[in-house]
C-alpha positions, -999 to +999 in steps of 0.1 A: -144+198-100-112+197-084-081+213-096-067+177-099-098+166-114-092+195-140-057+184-146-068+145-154-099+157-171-076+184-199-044+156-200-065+125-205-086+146-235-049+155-251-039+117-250-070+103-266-069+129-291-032+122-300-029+083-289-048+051-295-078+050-268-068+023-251-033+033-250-042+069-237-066+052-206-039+029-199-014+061-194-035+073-176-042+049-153-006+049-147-002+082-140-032+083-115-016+052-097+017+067-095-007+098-078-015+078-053+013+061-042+027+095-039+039+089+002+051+055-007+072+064-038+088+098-019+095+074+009+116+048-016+134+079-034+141+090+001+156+052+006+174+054-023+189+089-020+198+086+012+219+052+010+237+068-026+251+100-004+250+094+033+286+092+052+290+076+082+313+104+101+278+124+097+262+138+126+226+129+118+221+089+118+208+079+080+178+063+097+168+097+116+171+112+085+144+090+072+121+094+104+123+135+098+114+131+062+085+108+065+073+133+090+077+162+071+059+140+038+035+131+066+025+166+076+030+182+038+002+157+028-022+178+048-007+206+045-017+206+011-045+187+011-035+161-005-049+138+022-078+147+048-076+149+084-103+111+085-071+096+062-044+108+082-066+088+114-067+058+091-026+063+085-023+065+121-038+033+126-015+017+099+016+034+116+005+016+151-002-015+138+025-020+112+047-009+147+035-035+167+046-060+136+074-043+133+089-046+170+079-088+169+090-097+136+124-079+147+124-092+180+118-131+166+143-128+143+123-122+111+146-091+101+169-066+113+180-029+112+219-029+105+221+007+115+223+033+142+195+057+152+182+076+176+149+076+173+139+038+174+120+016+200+137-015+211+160-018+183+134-009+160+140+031+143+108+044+143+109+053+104+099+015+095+059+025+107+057+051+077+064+022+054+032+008+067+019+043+063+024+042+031+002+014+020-029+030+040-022+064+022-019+048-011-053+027-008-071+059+009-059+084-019-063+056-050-103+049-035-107+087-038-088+093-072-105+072-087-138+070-075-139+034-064-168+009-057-166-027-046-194-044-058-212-069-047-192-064-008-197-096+012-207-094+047-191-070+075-184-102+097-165-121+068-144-088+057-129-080+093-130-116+105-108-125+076-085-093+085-081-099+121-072-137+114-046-124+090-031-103+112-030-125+144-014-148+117+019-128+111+021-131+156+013-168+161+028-189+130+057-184+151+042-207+174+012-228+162+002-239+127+005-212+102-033-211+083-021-187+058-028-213+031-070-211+046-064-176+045-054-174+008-088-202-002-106-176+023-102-147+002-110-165-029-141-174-018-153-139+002-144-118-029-147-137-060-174-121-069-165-084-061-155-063-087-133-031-081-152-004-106-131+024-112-134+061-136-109+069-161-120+103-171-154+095-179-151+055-182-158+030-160-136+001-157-135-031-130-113-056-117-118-088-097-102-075-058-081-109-055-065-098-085-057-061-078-044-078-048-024-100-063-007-071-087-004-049-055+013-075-037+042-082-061+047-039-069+048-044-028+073-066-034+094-048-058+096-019-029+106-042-005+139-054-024+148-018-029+151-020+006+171-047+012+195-038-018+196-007+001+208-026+027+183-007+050+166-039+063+183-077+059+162-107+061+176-136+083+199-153+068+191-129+035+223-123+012+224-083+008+226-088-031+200-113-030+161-109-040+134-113-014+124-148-019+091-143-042+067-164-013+070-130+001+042-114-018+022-139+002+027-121+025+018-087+015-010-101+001-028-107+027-016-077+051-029-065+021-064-073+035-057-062+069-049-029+050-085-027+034-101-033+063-085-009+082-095+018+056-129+006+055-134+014+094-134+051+084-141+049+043-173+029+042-193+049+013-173+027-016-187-004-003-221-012-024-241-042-026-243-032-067-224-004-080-234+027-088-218+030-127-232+034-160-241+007-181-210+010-201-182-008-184-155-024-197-136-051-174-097-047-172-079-074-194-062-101-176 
């Protein structure tokens, strides 16, 4: 067991004794969440903090500032092995690809970066790929924290098919007809019937995917309008002071899925045709 293991294992058997039981596991889902989106949540703090003190007249640039401490999160995270060296590949991945977004969506109009930096690539500072990041260290650490299965997993072909389609989606609705809407009915219909099982100390508990998807996409959404109240991206034609117009989550939502798939090409072992849980399960209430 490890020592994190130890610490949810002696905190989770304080709660129960002292709280309700379903109140105590839903605590501690919390807190195991909140464990896992550990880089993401530094990285909006870091936002935050940053935009409350920063002056212009200083030397370092505000966005620099938030390239050095993603890296430094970045290589603390190993560091302290609180991610492994296969995750940090998978991260890398994210960092590329959400890159490549990142430089056309900027470059079409999509969004913009108000301020100066030095480290950026064609208008584009080069902090906005750990945001990406972010998302694949969050579903790599929260598979592992809490000992996920997805049961019953459809077909290889269907899962990256459905992925790369998304993706290629986010380049060319610029251009042709925008299939998100198939793309929404297509993930309906490839995961309706897989479950996300999950441990709670010694419980196992599911969920349908579509609708951990759909609850990650709008806490997604929540961290992208502390960004633009932040001021540290601004939509096109976006009023600072203005919320991120809700369709938005569609969005994440499906990069959502270009996410899992992404983990899955190194993190394969969660992925069962029937999970591997005891007969006592209890499914999440919707």
């Amino acid at each position: 067991m490890t020592n994190t293991q130890l610490i949810e294992r002696r905190l989770g058997d304080w709660m129960r004794a002292r709280l309700p039981f379903a109140l105590a596991e839903f605590i501690m889902f919390v807190l195991k969440q909140g464990w896992a989106c550990l880089f993401g949540g530094s990285l909006l703090l870091a936002i935050i903090g940053t935009k409350m003190i920063w002056q212009a007249d200083w030397a370092l640039n505000r966005y620099d500032a938030l390239f050095v401490i993603a890296v430094g999160l970045q290589l603390g995270f190993l560091v302290l092995k609180l991610e492994t060296w296969a995750e940090a590949k998978v991260i890398l991945l994210f960092h590329i690809s959400g890159t490549a977004m990142e430089l056309f969506k900027t470059y079409a109009g999509s969004w913009s970066y108000p301020e100066e930096a030095i480290f950026r690539l064609q208008g584009v500072p080069l902090f906005t790929g750990f945001m990406y990041a972010a998302v694949g260290s969050y579903m790599v650490r929260v598979i592992r924290l809490f000992d996920m299965q997805f049961a019953p997993f459809p077909p290889m072909v269907l899962h990256f098919g459905l992925a790369a389609l998304a993706y290629v989606n986010f380049f060319s609705h610029h251009f042709v007809w925008d299939i998100r809407n198939l793309l929404f009915l297509a993930t309906i219909l490839f995961y309706i019937r897989t479950r996300i099982w999950f441990q709670i100390g010694t419980n196992w508990y599911w969920m349908p995917l579509p609708v951990a998807a759909f609850f990650s996409s709008f806490f997604l959404w929540v961290a992208e309008n502390i960004g633009t109240l932040t001021g540290t991206w601004i939509y096109s034609g976006q009023n600072p002071l203005e919320l991120v117009n809700f369709a938005k989550m569609g969005s994440w939502y499906l990069l959502l899925y270009v996410a899992f798939a992404t983990v899955t090409l190194v993190v394969r072992d969660p992925l069962k045709q029937s999970p591997v849980a005891p007969r006592r399960t209890v499914p999440v209430p919707l």
